[in-house]
DSSP file (Angstrom, degrees, kcal/mol; ACC not computed):
  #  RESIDUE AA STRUCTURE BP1 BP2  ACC     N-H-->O    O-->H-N    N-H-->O    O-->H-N    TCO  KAPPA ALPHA  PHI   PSI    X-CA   Y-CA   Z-CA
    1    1 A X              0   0    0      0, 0.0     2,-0.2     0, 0.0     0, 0.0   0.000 360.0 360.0 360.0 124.3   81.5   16.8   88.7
    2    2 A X        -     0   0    0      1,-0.0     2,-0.5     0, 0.0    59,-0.1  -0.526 360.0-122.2-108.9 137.2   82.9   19.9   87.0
    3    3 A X        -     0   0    0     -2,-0.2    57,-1.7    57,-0.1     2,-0.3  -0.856  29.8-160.4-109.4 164.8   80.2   22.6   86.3
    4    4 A X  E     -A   59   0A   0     -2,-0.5     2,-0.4    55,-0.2    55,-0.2  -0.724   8.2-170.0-118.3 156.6   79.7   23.8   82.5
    5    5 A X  E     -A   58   0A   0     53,-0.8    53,-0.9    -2,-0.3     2,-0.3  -0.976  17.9-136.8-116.9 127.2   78.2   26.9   80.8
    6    6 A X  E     +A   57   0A   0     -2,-0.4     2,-0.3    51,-0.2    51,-0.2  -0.957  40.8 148.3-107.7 154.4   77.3   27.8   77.4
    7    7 A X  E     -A   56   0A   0     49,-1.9    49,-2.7    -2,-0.3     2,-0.8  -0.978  45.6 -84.5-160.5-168.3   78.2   31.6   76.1
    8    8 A X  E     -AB  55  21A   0     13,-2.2    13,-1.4    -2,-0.3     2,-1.2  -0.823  34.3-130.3-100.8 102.2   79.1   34.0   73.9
    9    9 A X  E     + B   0  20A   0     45,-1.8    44,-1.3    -2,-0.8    45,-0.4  -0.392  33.5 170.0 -49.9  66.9   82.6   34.6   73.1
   10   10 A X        +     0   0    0     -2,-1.2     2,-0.2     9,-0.7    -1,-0.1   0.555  65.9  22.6   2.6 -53.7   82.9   38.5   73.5
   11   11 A X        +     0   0    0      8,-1.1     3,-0.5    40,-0.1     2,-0.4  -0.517  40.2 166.7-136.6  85.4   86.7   38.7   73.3
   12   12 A X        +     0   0    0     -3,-0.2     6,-0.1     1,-0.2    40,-0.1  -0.175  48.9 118.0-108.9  48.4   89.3   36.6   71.8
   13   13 A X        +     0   0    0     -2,-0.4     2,-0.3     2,-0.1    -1,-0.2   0.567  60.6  66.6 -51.3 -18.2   92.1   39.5   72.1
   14   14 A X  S    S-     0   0    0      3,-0.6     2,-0.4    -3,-0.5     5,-0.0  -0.792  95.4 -95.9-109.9 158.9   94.2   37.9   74.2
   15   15 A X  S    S-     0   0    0     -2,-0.3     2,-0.3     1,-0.3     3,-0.1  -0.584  99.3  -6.5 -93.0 133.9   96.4   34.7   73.5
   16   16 A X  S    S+     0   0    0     -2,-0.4    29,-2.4    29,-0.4    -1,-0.3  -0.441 118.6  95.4  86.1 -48.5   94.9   31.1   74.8
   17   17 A X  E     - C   0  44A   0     -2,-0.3    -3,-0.6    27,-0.2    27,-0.2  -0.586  52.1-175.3-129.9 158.5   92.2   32.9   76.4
   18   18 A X  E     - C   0  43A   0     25,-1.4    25,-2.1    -2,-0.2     2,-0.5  -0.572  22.5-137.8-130.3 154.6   88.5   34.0   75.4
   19   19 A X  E     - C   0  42A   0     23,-0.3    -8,-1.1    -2,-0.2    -9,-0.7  -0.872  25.7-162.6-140.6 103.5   86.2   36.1   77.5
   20   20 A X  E     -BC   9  41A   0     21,-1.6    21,-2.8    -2,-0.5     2,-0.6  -0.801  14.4-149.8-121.8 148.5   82.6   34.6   77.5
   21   21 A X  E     -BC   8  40A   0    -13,-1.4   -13,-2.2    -2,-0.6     2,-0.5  -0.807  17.0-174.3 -87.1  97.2   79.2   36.4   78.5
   22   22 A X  E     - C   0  39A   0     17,-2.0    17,-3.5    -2,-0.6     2,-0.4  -0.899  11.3-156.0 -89.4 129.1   76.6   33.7   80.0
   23   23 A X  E     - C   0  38A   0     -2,-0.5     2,-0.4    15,-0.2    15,-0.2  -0.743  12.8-177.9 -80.1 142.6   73.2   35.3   80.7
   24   24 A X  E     - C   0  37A   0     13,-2.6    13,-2.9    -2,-0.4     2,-0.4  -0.963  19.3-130.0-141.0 154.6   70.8   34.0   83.1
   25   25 A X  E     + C   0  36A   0     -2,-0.4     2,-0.3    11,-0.2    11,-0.2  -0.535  22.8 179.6 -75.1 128.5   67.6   35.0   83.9
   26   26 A X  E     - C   0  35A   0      9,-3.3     9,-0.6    -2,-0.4     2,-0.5  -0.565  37.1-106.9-128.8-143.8   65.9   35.7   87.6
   27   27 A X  E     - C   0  34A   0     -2,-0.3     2,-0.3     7,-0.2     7,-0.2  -0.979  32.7-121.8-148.4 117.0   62.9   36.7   88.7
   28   28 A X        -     0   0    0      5,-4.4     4,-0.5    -2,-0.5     0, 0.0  -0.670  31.9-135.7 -71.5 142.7   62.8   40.7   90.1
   29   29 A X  S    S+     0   0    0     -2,-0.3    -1,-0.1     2,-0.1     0, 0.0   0.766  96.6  28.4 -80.4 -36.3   61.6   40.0   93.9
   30   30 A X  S    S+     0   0    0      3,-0.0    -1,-0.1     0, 0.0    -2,-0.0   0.931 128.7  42.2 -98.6 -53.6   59.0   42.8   94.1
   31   31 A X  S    S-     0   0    0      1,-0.0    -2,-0.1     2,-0.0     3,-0.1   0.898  81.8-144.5 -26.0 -76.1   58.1   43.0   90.3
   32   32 A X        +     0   0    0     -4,-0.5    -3,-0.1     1,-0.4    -1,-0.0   0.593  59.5 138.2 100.5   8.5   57.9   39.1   89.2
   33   33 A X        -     0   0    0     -6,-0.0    -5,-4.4     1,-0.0    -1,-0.4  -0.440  58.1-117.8 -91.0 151.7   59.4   40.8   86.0
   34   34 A X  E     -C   27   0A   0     -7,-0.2     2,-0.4    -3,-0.1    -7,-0.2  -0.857  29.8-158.4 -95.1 158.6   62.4   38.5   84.4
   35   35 A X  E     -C   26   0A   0     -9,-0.6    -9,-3.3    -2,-0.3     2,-0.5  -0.999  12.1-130.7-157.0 107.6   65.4   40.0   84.4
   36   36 A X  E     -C   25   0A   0     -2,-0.4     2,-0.4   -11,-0.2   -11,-0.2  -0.607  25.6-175.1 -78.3 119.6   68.4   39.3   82.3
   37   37 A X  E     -C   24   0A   0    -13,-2.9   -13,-2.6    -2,-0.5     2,-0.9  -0.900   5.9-159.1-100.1 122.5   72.0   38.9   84.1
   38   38 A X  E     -C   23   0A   0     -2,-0.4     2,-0.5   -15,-0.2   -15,-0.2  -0.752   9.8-177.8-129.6 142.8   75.7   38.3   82.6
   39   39 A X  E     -C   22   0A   0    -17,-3.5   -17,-2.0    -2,-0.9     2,-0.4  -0.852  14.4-151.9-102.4 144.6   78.3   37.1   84.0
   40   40 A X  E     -C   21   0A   0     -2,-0.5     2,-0.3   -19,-0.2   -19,-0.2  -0.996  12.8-170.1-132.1 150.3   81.9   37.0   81.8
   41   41 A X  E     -C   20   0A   0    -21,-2.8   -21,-1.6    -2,-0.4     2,-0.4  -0.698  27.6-123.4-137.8 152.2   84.5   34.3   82.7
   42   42 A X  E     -C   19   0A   0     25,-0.4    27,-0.9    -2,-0.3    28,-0.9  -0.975  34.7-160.4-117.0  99.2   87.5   34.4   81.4
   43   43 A X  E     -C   18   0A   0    -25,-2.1   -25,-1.4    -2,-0.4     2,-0.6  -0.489  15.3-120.2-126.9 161.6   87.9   31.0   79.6
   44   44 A X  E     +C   17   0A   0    -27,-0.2    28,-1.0    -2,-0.1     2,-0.6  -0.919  29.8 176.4-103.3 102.4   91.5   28.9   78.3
   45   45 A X    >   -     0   0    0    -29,-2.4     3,-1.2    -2,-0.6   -29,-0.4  -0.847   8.8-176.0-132.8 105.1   91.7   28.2   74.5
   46   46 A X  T 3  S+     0   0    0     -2,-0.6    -1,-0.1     1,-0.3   -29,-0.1   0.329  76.0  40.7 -95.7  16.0   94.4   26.8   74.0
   47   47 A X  T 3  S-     0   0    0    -31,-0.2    -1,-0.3     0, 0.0    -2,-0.0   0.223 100.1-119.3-104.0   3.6   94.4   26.5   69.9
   48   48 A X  S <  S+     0   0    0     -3,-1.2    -2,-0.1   -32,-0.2   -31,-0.1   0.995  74.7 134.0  25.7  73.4   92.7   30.2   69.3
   49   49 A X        +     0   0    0    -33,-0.2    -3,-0.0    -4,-0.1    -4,-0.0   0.936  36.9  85.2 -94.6 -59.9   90.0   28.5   67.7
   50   50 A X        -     0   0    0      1,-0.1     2,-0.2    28,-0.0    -5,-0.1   0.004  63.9-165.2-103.3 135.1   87.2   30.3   69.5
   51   51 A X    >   -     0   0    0    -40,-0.0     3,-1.0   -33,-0.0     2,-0.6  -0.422  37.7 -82.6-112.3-169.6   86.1   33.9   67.5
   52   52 A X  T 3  S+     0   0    0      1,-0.2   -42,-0.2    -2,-0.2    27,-0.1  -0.807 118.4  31.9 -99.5 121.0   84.1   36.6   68.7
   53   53 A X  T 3  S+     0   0    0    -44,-1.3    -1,-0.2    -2,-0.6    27,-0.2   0.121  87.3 130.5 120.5  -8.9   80.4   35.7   68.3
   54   54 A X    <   -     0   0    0     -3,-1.0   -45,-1.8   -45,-0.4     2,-0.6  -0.396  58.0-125.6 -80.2 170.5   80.8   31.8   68.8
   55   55 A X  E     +AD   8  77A   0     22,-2.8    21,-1.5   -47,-0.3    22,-1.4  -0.928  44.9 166.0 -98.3  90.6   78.6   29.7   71.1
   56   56 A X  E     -AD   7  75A   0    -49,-2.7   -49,-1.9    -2,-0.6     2,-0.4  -0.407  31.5-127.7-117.3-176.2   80.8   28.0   73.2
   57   57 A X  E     -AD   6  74A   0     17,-2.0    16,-1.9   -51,-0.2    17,-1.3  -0.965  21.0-157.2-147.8 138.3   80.9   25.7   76.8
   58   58 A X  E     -AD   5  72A   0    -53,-0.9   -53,-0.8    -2,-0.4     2,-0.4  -0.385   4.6-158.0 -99.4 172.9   82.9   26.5   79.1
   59   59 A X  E     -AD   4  71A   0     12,-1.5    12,-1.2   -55,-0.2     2,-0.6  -0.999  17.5-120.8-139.4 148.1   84.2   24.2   81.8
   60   60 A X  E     + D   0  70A   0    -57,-1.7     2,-0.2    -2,-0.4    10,-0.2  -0.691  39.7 149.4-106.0 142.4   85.6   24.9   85.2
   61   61 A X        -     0   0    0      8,-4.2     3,-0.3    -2,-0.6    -2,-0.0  -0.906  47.1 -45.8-151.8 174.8   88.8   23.9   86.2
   62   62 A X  S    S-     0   0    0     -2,-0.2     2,-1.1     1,-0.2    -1,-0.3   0.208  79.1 -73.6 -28.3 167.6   91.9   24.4   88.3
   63   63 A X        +     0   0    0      1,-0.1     6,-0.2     4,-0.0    -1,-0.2  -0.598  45.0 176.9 -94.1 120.0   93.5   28.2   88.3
   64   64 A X  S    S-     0   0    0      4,-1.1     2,-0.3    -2,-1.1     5,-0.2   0.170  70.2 -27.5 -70.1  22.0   95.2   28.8   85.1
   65   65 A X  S    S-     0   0    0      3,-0.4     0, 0.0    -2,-0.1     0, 0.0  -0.906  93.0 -59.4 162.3-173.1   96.1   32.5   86.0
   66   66 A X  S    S+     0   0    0      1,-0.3    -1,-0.1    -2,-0.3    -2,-0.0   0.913 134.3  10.5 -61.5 -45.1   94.4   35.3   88.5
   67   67 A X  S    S+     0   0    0     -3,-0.1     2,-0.7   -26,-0.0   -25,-0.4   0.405 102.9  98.5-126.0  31.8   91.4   35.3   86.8
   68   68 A X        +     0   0    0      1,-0.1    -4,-1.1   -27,-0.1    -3,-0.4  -0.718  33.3 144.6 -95.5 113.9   91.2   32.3   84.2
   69   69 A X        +     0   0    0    -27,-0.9    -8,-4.2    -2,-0.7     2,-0.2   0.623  46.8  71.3-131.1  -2.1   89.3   29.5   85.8
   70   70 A X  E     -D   60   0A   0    -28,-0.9     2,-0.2   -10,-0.2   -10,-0.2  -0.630  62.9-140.5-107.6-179.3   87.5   27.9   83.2
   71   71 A X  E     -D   59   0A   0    -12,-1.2   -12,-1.5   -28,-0.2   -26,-0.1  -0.975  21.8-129.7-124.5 109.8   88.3   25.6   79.9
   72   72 A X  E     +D   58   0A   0    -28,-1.0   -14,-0.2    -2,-0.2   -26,-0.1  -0.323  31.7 179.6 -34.6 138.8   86.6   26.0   76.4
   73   73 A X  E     -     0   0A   0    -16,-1.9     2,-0.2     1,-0.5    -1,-0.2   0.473  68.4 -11.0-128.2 -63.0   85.6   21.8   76.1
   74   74 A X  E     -D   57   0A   0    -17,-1.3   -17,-2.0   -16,-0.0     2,-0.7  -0.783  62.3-116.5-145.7-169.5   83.8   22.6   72.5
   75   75 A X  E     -D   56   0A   0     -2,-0.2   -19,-0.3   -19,-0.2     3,-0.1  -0.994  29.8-164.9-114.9 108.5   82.6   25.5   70.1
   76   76 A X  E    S+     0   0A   0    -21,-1.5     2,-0.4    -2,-0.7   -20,-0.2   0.959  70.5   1.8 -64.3 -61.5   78.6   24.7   70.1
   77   77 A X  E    S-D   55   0A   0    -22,-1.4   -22,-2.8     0, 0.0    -1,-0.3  -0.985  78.7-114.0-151.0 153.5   77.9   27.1   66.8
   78   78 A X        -     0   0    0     -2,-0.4     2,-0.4   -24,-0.3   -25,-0.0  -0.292  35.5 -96.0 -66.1 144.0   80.0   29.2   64.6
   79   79 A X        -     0   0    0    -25,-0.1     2,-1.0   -27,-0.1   -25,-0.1  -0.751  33.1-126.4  25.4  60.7   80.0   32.9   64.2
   80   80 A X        -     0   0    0     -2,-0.4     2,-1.2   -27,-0.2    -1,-0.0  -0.540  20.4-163.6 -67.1  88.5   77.8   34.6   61.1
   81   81 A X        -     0   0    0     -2,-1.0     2,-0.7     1,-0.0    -1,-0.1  -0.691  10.2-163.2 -80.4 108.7   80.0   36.6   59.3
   82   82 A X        -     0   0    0     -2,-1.2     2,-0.8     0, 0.0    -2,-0.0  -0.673   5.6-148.2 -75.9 115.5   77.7   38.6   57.4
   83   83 A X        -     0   0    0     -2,-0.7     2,-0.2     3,-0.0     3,-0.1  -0.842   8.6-151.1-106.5 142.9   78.9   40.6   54.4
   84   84 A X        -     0   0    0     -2,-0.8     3,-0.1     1,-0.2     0, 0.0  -0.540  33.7 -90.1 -80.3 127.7   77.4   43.9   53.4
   85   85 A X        -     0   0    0     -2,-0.2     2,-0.5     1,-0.1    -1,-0.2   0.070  55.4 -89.2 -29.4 160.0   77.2   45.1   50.0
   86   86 A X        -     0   0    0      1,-0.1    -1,-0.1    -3,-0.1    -3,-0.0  -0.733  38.9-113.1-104.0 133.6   80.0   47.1   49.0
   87   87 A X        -     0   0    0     -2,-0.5     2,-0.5    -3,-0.1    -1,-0.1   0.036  32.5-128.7 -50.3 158.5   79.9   50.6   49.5
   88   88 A X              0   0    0      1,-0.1    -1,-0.1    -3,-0.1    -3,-0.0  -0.925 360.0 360.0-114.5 152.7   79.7   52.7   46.1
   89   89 A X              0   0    0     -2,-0.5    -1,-0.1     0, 0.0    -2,-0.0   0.262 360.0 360.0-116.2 360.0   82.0   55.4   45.6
């Protein structure tokens, strides 16, 4: 049993690999306040499919490099590339 993730694709500058931000939540210990946490993992995509802003899951697997230790397994949701009106000149 492999463990899995979902995140946000942050960086797809580099080739085959993606750099995704999972939150989780805890509980502050004195507070009781939640408290947002992100980890980013360094993920293997080996098509460059994955763009900055998609909703992916990651999987963990052997290590592909010093710090690549996950797999994208699928793209959950696309991107919104929003376009802006065009500036007037």
């Amino acid at each position: 049993m492999r463990k899995t993730k979902v995140g946000t694709v942050v960086s797809d500058k580099m080739d085959k690999t993606v750099v995704v931000a999972v939150d989780h939540f805890r509980r502050h210990p004195l507070y009781g306040r939640q408290i947002r946490r992100t980890r980013r993992f360094k993920a293997h995509d080996p098509d460059n499919a994955c763009r900055v802003g998609d909703q992916v899951e990651i999987m963990e697997s052997r290590p592909l490099s010093k710090d690549k230790h996950w797999v994208v397994t699928q793209i959950l949701r696309r991107a919104t590339t929003e376009v802006g009106p065009a500036p007037e000149s």
